[in-house]
Structure formats: C-alpha cells, structure tokens
C-alpha distance (Angstrom), angle and dihedral (degrees) to the residues before:
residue distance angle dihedral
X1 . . .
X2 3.65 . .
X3 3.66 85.6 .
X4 3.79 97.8 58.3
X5 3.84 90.9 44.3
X6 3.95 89.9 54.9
X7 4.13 88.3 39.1
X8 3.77 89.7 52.8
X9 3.46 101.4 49.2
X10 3.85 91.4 55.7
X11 3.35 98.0 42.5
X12 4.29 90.8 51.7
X13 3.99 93.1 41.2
X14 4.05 99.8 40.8
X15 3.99 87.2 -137.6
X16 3.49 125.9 120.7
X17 4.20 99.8 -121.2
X18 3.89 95.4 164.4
X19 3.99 89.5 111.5
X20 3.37 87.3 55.0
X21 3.84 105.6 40.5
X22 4.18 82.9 41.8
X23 4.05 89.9 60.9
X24 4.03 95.6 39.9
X25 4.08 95.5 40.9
X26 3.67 104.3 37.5
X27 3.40 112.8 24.8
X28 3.82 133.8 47.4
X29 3.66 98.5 -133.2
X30 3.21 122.2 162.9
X31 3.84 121.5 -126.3
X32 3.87 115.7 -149.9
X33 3.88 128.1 150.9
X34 3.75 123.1 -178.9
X35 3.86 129.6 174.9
X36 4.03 109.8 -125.1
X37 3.38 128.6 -177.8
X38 3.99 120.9 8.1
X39 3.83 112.7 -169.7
X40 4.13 132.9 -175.9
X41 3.69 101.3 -147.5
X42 4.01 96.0 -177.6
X43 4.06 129.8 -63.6
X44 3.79 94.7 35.9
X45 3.95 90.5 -65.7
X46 3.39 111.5 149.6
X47 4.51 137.6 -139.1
X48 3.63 101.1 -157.5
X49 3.77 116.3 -173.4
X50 4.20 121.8 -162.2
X51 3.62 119.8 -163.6
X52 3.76 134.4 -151.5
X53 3.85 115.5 -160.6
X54 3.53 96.0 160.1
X55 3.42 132.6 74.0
X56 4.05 94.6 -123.1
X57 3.98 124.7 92.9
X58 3.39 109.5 -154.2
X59 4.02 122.9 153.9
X60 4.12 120.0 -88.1
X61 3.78 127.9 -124.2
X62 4.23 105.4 -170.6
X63 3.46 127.7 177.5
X64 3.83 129.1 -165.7
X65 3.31 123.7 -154.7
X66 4.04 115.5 -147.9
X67 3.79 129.4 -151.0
X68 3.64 86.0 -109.8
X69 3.37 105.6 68.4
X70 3.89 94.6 -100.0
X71 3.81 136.2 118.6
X72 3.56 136.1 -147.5
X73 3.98 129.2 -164.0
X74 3.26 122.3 -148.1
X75 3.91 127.1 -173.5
X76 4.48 122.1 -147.8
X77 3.67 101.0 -165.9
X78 4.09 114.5 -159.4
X79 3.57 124.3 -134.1
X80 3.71 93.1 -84.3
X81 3.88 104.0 44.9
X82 3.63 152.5 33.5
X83 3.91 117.9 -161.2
X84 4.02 104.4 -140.1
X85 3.78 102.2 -145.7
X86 3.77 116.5 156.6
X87 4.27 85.4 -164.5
X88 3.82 85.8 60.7
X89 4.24 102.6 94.6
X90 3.93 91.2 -168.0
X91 4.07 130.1 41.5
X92 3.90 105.4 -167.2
X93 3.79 118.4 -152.2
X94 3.68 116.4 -102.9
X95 3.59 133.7 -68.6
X96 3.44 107.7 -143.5
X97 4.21 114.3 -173.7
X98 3.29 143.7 137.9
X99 3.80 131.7 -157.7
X100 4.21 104.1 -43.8
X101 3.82 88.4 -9.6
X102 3.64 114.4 106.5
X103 3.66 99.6 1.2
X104 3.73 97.8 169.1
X105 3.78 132.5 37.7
X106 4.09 123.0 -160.3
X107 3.86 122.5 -165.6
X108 4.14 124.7 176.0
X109 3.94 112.4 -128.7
X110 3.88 132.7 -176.5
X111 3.74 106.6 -130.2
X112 3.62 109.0 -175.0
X113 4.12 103.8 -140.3
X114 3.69 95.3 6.5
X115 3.23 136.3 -89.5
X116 4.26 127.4 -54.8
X117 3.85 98.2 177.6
X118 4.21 149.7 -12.8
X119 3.62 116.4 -134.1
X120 3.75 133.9 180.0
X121 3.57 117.7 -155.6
X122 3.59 99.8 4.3
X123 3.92 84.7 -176.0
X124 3.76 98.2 54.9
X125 3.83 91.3 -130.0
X126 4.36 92.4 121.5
X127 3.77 114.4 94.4
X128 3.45 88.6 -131.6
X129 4.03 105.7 176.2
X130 3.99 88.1 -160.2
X131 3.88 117.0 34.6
X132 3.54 106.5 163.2
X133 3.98 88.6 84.0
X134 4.05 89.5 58.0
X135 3.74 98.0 91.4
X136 3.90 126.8 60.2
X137 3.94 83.5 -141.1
X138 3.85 134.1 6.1
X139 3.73 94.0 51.0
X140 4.46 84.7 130.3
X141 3.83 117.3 75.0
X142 4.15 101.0 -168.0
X143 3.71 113.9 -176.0
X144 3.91 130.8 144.9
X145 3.62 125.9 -81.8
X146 3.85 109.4 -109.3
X147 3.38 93.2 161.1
X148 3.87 94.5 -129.3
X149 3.91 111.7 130.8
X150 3.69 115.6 -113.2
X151 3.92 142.6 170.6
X152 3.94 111.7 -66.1
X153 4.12 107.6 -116.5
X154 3.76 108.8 -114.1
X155 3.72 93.1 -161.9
X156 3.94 103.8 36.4
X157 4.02 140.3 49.9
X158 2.82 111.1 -117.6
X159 3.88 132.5 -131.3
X160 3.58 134.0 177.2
X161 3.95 139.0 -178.2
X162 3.42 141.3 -155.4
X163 3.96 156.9 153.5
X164 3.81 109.0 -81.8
X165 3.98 111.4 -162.3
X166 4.14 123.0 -179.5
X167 3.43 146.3 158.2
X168 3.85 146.2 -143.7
X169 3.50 125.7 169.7
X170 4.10 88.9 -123.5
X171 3.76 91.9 47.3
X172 3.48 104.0 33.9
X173 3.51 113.6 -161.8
X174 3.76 114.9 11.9
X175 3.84 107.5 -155.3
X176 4.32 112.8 -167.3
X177 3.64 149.2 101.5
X178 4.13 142.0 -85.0
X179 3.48 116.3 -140.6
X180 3.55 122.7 -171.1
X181 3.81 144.5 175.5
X182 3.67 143.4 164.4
X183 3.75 139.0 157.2
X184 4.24 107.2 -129.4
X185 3.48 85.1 -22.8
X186 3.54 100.8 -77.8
X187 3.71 112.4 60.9
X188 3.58 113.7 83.9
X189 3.69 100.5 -19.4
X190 3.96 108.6 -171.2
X191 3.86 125.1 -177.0
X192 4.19 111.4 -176.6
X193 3.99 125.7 173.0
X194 3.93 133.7 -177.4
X195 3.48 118.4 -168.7
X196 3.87 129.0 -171.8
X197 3.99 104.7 -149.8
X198 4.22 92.3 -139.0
X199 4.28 87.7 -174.1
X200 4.03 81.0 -133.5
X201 3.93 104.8 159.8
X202 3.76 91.7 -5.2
X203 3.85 111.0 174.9
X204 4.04 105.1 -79.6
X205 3.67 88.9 -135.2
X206 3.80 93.0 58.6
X207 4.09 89.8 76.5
X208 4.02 97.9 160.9
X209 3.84 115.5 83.2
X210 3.99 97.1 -144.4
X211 3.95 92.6 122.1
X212 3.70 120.2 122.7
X213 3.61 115.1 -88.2
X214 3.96 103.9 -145.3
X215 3.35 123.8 5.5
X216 3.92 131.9 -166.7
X217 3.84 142.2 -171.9
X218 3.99 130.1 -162.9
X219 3.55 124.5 -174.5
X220 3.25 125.8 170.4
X221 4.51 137.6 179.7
X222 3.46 138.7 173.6
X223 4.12 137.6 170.6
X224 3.55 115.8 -107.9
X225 3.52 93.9 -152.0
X226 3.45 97.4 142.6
X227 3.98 93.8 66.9
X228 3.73 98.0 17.0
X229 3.95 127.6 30.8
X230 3.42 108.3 -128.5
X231 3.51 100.3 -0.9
X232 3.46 125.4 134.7
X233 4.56 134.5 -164.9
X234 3.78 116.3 -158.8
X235 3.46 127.4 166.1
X236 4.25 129.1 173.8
X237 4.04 129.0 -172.0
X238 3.61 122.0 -165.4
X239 3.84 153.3 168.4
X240 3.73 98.6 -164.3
X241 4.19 123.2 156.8
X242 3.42 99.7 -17.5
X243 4.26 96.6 -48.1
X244 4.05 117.2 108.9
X245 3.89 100.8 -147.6
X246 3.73 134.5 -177.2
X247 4.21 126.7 170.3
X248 3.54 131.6 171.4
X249 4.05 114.2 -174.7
X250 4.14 137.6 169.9
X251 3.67 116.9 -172.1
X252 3.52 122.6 179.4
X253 3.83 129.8 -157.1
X254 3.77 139.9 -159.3
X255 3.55 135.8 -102.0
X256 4.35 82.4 -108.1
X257 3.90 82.3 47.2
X258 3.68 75.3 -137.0
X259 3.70 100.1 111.7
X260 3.68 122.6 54.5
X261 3.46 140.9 -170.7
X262 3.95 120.6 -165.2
X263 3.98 120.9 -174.8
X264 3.50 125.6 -172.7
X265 3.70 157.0 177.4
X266 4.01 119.5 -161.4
X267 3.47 133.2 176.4
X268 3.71 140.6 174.3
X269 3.48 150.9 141.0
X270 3.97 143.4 177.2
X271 4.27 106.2 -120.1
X272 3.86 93.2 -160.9
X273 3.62 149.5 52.5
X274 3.90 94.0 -124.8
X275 4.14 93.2 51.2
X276 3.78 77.7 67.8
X277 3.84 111.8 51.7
X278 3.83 94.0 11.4
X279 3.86 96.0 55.2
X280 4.12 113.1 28.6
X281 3.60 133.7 72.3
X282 4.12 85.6 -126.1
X283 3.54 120.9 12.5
X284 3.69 89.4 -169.1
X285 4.12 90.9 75.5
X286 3.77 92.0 56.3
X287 3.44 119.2 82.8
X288 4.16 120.7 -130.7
X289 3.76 130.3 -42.8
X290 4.06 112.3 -93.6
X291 4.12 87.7 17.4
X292 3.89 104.1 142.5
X293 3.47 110.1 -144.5
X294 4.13 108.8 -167.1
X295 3.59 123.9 169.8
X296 3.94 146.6 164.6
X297 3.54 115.5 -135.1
X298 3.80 129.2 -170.2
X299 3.23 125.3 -172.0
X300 4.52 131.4 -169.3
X301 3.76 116.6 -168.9
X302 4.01 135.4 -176.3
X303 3.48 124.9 -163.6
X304 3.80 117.5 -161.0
X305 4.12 138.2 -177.5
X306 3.82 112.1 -158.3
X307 3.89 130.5 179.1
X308 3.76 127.3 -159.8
X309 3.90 115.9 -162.4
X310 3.68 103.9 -68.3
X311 3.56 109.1 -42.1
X312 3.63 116.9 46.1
X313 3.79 118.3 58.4
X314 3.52 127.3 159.7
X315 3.82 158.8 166.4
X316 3.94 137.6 -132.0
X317 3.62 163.0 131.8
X318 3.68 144.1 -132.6
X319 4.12 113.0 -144.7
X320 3.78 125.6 -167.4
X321 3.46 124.7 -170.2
X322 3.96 138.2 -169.4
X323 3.85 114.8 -172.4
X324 3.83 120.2 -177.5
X325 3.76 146.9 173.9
X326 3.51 111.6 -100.3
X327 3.96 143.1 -172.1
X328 3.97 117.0 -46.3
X329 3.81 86.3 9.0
X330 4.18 109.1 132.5
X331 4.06 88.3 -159.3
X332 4.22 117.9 81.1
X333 4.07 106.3 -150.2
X334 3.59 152.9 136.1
X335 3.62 132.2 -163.3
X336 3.98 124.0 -178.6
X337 3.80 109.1 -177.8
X338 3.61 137.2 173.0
X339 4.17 140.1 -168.3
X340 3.70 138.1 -179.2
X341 4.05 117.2 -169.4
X342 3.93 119.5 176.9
X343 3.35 124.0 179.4
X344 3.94 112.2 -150.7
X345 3.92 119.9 -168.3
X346 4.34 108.8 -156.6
X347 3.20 114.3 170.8
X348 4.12 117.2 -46.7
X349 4.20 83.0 -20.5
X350 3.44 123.2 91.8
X351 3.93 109.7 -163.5
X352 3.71 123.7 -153.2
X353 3.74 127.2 -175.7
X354 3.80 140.9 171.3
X355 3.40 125.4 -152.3
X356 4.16 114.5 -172.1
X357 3.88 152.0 175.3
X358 3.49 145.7 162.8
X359 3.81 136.5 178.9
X360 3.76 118.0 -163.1
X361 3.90 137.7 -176.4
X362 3.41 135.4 -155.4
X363 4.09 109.4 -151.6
X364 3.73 96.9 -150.0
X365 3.57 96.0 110.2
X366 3.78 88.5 -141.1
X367 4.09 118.8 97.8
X368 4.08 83.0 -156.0
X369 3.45 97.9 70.4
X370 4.12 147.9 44.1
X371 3.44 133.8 -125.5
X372 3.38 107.0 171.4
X373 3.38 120.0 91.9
X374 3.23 125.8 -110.6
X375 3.69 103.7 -126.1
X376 3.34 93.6 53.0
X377 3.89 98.7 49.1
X378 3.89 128.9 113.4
X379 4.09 109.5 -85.6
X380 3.77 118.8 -160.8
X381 3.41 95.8 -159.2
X382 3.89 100.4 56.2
X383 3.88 132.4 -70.0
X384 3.73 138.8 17.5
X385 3.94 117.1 -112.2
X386 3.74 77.5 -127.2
X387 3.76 90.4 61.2
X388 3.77 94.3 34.8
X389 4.02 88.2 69.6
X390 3.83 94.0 72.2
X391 3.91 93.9 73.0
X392 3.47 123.5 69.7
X393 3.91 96.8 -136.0
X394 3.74 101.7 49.1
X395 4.05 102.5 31.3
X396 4.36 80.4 88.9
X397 4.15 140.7 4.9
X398 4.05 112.8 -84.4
X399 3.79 108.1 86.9
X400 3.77 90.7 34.1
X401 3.75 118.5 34.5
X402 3.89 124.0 -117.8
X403 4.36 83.4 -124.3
X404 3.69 92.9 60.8
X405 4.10 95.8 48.5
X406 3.79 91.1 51.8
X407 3.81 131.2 115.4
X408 3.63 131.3 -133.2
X409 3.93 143.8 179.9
X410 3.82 97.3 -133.8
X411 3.84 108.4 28.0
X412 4.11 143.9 44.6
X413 3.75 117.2 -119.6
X414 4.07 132.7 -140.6
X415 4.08 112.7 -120.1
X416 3.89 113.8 76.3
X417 4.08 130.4 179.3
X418 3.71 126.7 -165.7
X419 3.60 122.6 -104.2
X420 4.43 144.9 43.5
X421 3.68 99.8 73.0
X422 3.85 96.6 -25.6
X423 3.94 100.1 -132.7
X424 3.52 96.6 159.9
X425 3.41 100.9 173.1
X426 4.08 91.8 58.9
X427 3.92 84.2 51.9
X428 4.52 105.2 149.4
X429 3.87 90.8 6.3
X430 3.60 122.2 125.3
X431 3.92 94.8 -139.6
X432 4.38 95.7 -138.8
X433 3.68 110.9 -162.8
X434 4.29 105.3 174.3
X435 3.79 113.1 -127.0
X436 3.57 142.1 152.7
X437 3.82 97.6 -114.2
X438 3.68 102.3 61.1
X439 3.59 127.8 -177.4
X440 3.68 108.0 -130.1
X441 3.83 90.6 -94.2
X442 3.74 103.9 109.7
X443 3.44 123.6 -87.6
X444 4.17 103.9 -19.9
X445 3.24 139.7 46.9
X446 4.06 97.6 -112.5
X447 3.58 112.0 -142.8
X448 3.92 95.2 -165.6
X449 3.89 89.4 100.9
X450 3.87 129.4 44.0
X451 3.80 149.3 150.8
X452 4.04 93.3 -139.5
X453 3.91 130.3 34.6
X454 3.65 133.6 145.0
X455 3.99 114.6 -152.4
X456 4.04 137.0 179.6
X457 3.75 118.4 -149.0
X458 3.90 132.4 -174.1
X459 3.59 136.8 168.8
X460 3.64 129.7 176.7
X461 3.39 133.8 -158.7
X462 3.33 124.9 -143.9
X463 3.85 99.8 166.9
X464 3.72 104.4 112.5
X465 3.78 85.3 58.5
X466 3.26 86.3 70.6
X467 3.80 120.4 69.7
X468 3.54 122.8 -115.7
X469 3.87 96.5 -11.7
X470 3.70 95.2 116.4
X471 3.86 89.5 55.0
X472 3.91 95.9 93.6
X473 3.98 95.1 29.3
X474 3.65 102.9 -89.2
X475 3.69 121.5 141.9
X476 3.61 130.7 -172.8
X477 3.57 136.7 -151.7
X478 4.28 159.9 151.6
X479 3.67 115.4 -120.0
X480 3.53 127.9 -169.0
X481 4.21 118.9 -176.5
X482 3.76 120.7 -169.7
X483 4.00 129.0 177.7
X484 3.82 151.7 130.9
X485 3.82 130.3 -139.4
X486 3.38 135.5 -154.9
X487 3.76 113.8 -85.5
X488 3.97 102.5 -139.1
X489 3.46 115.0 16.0
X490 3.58 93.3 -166.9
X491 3.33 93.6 72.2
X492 3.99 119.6 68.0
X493 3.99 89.8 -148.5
X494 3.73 106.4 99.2
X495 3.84 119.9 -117.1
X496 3.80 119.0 170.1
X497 3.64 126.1 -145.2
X498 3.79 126.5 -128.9
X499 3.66 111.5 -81.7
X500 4.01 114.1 -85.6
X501 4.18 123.9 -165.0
X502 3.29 149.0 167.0
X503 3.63 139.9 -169.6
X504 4.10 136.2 -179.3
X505 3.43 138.3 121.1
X506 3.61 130.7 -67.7
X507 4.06 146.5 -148.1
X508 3.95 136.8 -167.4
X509 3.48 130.5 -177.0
X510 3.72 117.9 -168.1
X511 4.10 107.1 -142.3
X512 3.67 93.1 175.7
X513 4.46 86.7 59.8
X514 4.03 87.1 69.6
X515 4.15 89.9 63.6
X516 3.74 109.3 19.3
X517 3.34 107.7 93.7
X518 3.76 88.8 59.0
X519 4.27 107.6 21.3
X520 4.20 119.1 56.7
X521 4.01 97.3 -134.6
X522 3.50 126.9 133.6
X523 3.50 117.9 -100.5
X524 3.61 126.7 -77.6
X525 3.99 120.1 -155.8
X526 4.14 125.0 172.8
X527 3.75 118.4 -161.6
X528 3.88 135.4 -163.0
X529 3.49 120.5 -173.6
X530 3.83 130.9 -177.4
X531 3.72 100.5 -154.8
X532 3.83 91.6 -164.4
X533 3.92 105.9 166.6
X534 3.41 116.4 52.8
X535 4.04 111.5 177.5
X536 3.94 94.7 -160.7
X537 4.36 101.4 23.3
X538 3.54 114.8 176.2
X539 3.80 133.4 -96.9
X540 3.94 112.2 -8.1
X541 4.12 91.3 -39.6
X542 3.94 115.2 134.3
X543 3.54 117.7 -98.8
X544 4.16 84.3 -126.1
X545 4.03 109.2 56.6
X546 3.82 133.2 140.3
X547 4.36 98.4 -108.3
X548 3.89 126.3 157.5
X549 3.29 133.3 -151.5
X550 3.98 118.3 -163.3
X551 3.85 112.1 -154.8
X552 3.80 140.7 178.2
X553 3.67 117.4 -125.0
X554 4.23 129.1 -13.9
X555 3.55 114.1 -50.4
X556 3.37 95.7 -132.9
C-alpha cells in the first residue's frame, strides 16, 4: 500500500518525490532545521547561517522580516529539487549534504533597513520535530499561569508564571512563585519555586525561630532523543522544609516503552537539629542532623497487558530495584527490592494486588550496630520517610498533624502513606514481638522498621456494582494486607517474623476528578480505611474493632 500511495503521488504531480518518500518511509530520520548565526556586515547586508541538526534534507522556505514592514521569501533547494514558485523573490543555490557533511549553509543578502526577524517555514507546512529554533527571535511564548489547560505551541517554548502559596506548620505561611516551561511537553521541561517562609500561623508549640527563611526547588528534564531514542536526563536541586536535596537521573525506555531502565544518584541530608523535630511528622524515623545520605539507584520495569477468555483482563508491571551507599555518603547499605502490581477487571470488580520483597544489608560488619539510615529503612506499615518527601503534604507537619503520624507500643494511629509492606491497618504501631535478642528498643523487638520483608496486597473494587457511585469520584473497596519482616535488622542473617494482616473495607475519593479536565494540577486523592481485622492487634484489643486510617493518595 505504501507503494501505491508513493506511486500515485508521482504519477498526479509529474515530480520525481522518491528522495523524499525514501527519507519519510524507510528511514527514521530525523528532520530538524534551526537558524544559526545572523550577522550585519555593513549597509544592511546580511550573513545568514541555516542549520541542519537532523539527519533529513528536505528543501527550505525562509522568510525575513525587515524593519520596514516588508517580507522577503527566499527558497534553499536540496540536491534533489527546486520548488518553482514565481511568489518566491530569491532562489538560493543548492545545499548539497549528507548526514554530518555540510551541516550549515551561509548566503549574503541585501536587506534594505535591516533585518527584524528569520523564520523557517513561515507557512507551517515542514515537519519540523523541533520548532522553537525556527525564528531568529520570538522563539519564547511567556504568559501567566492560569492553570486552565490549553493547546501546546508547536513553534514556541513555552513559559508560564504564577503565585505559589504553601504551608507547614514550622514555616507557616510560605509566600513565592512557580515557574514553569517546556517545549511540547517534553523538551526541556523545567519546574523552579522560591518560597519566603513568612512564620504566619506557625504551630504555637514550635516557639524557636530556627526554620529556614526562603526556600527553593529546581528541577529540570529533557529527551535525549537526538543521541538516545526515548531516553530522557533530569536533574532537580533543592532546599525545601528543612531537607537539602540534590538528584541527577537518566532512564531509558524501549521501542514498546514497555521496558524501562531508571539510573540514579540522590543525595540529601538535614544540617540542623530543628530540620528534624521542627519539620517532619516523626523525627524519630530520620536519622541524625548533618548525616549525608547519598545513594545510586537503578531501577528495571515491565509493563504488560494480558487477557483471559472473556472475563478477566488486566494490566501490570514488575519493578526491581537496587539501592546502594555511594561516595561521600556517611551510611554503609544495600537494598535490592522488587514489586509486581496487576490490575485485573472481572466482571463489575476490578481486582488489585501487590506482591513485594526486599532484602537489605547493612556493611558494618558488626551485628550490634546499624548503618542504614533510618529514613530509608523498610516500614511495615506503609512508606519510607525517604519516600514520604516526594509529596507536598506529607514531606512535613501542617496538613497532617505531628499526633496522627506518631508511633506507639499499645495503640494504632490515623495518617497512612502507600508503600514498604503496606500494612495499613498497623499504621503508627510499634509491632512488639518478645524475644531474647532484642534490639536496644525496650522490651521487643519492633517490627515497624526493617531491611527485608516480603508482603501480599489486594484490593478490590466493587464500585461499579454499585450504581452511580463513581459519578462524583468515589470508589469503594475490601482490602486485605499480609507480610513478615525481618526480626533484627542488625543482623544480615535473615529471620522472619510471625505473619501480620489486616483486612476491612476501603474508600477513595478523587478531589483532583472535579477540576481536571479543565485545570493542569497534580492529582489529589483522600482515603479512609476501616482496618477492621487485625490478626496480631495490640495490647488486649479484639482482633475485630471499628479503626480508621486516613491516608493521602492510593496505596498502590
């Protein structure tokens, strides 16, 4: 067929196209102009400098724009064809190139009262895969952010500004701005934020004033294309609620772009005493104060699509993970992790489970002490502190008070985030188990922290069985959460706990559904579980009792 389509087209136009139909059929070329260098070399005559980045030839239309109000066309035939256009008012000679040969073409031109602008394809016919180097000037569109999703700008990066108000209870009110920018949303996407921390409605229990006084974040990303298909560089540097953080991460993906590979090097670390217990929702998960914790971090994923008969169909992926100490880091560990989530539709039911482990090491060579540190450990309950720091309303106490993150030896506790071994309903408990070996935490060895666990995790949703429940973005569900942890995580010898679970019946509502369609924010989820089975509950409570668990987001 594509034969017929390329025959046709000759046949009806008279021209020979092959060249053209040979780059855009059977090759994956890449087609990029650019205007370089543009140079006034005396009595408004003119060094004009074309640039090829791609790997495609394809004949130039350029326009320049005088200070006079007046345009002139000009026409760069390649070495296979001339365009015959009486309108055009200058036919260039050839530009004759081939792959890295002849990169760059130069022509002299008489503008009469200089030169306003240099455009390529002033008629937006050229399949230009990167536009915003067509124009000598005007390549920026700046506008302010309303937040109101529009069209991306083929031509233009974009960049928009806007007000940027947030709170913690340490910093009160922080007062800044977002900055944003991206060309088609994938080149050179760059996110940056500066905060002043006013200490409007600051917690009255936080009485000292050693809080940050500003605080910023930069992140930026951008394909690689060019070198790489479907590769992508980001990096991000920030001083954000008390945590000094720096990342710099590549992560490459098939031609499926169901296989990816993610490396990365992190570090961070908290330089004072009061970015500990003025900042997090429990200082006691975070290791010490000017602790640098640096670490490389690579990451393989598959993505899969599988369907069974007629009734169950499904998506998932399979993530492994290797986490390690790195240079300049004053911690000595090794974490190799891996998860497998599938998410099966049967029927009206949609049935989501979790299926994870992790072994970790600590390279002390002593079984008497740690060195890993604490906010990167494996929780039972849900998330790392580590992981917590990627979202806005858990990464320090405001939104969710310090009281409802804490942990105790006798009791459950409210807040709850995704991820470790996901036992939601043991969320702020201490998990005691007595045993001889103890691990110089009182009287049991606490299994709310680890280096190794293995946990099983299903949910499943049974709101489309229900009419019209869905309509406003609430979801329904039963949960059940089963793991063990490693008993002494001092000690590199493994030594599984007894089995803990829970089970009880779930809800979601998805905020961020009432304004997506027509605001870009990230989305917003509330949860409220009622954990009520608990296979090992604490103190002398019933393994059946009414407990909730209030939680930020999906759990998985």
């Amino acid at each position: 067929y594509l034969n017929d389509f390329r025959n046709s087209i000759i046949q009806f136009t008279k021209v020979d196209l092959n060249w053209f139909f040979d780059q855009w059929l059977n090759t994956n070329k890449d087609l990029d102009y650019a205007i370089g260098k543009v140079e006034n070399i005396g009595s408004d005559t003119f060094e004009i400098t074309v640039l090829r980045k791609g790997e495609m030839e394809m004949p130039i239309d350029l326009t320049i724009d005088s200070r006079f109000g007046l345009q002139y066309e000009y026409h760069i035939p390649n070495k296979w064809f001339i365009k015959e256009d009486k309108d055009r008012d200058f036919i260039l000679p050839k530009w004759t190139g081939y792959g890295n040969l002849n990169k760059e073409y130069t022509f002299v031109t008489h503008v009469p009262s200089g030169i306003k602008n240099v455009i390529i394809d002033n008629s937006n016919r050229l399949a230009d895969s990167y536009m915003i180097n067509n124009r000598h000037k005007g390549n920026i569109d700046f506008s302010l952010d309303y937040g109101v999703k529009k069209w991306a700008n083929l031509r233009q990066y974009e960049m928009k500004a806007r007000p940027d108000l947030w709170y913690n209870a340490y910093d009160g009110m922080k007062i800044g701005t977002n900055i944003e920018g991206h060309y088609l949303k994938t080149h050179h996407k760059i996110q940056g934020n500066f905060w002043i921390n006013s200490g409007i409605f600051r917690d009255d229990n936080l009485n000292d004033s050693q809080n940050d006084k500003i605080s910023y974040r930069i992140k930026y990303s951008t394909s690689l294309y060019k070198y790489v298909k479907h590769s992508r560089l980001r990096f991000e540097l920030s001083a954000l609620d008390g945590l000094n953080y720096f990342s710099l991460g590549y992560k490459l993906k098939d031609k499926s772009n169901m296989n990816t590979l993610d490396i990365s090097f992190n570090s961070f670390k908290r330089k004072e005493t009061s970015d500990l217990n003025g900042y997090l929702l429990n200082e006691g998960n975070w290791g010490a104060e000017n602790m640098l914790n640096t670490h490389m971090l690579i990451g393989l994923e598959h993505r899969y699509k599988y369907l069974n008969g007629n009734k169950l169909k499904g998506t998932g992926h399979i993530h492994i993970s290797l986490k390690a100490s790195s240079i300049m880091s004053d911690y000595d560990f090794s974490q190799l992790s891996m998860s497998a989530i599938n998410n099966n539709q049967l029927g009206d039911f949609k049935i989501k489970t979790r299926l994870f482990a992790q072994r970790g090491f600590n390279h002390t060579g002593s079984k008497y002490s740690n060195d890993t540190p604490f906010e990167s450990m494996l929780y039972a309950a849900g998330a790392s502190p580590e992981e917590m720091m990627s979202n806005k309303f858990t990464r320090s106490a405001g939104f969710i008070p310090n009281n409802w993150a804490s942990y105790s030896q006798s009791n459950t506790n409210i807040f709850h985030y995704g991820g470790g071994l996901n036992l939601r309903g043991y969320a702020g408990y201490l998990m005691g188990e007595s045993e001889n070996d103890m691990v110089n935490e009182g009287d049991f060895n606490f299994l709310y922290r680890g280096t190794s666990g293995i946990a099983f995790n299903t949910e499943i949703d049974f709101t489309d069985a229900i009419r019209y429940m869905n309509y406003f973005g609430l979801n329904s569900y039963i949960f059940m959460d089963m793991g063990v942890m490693d008993e002494d995580y001092m000690d590199n010898h493994l030594s599984f706990s007894s089995l803990h679970m829970d089970a009880g019946v779930g809800f979601t509502l998805e905020l961020s559904r009432l304004w997506n369609r027509f605001i870009e924010a990230e989305p917003l989820v509330l949860r409220l579980d009622f954990p009520l089975f608990l296979n090992k509950p604490p103190g002398d409570q019933n393994y059946m009792k009414l407990r909730c668990v209030f939680g930020i987001n999906k759990t998985f």
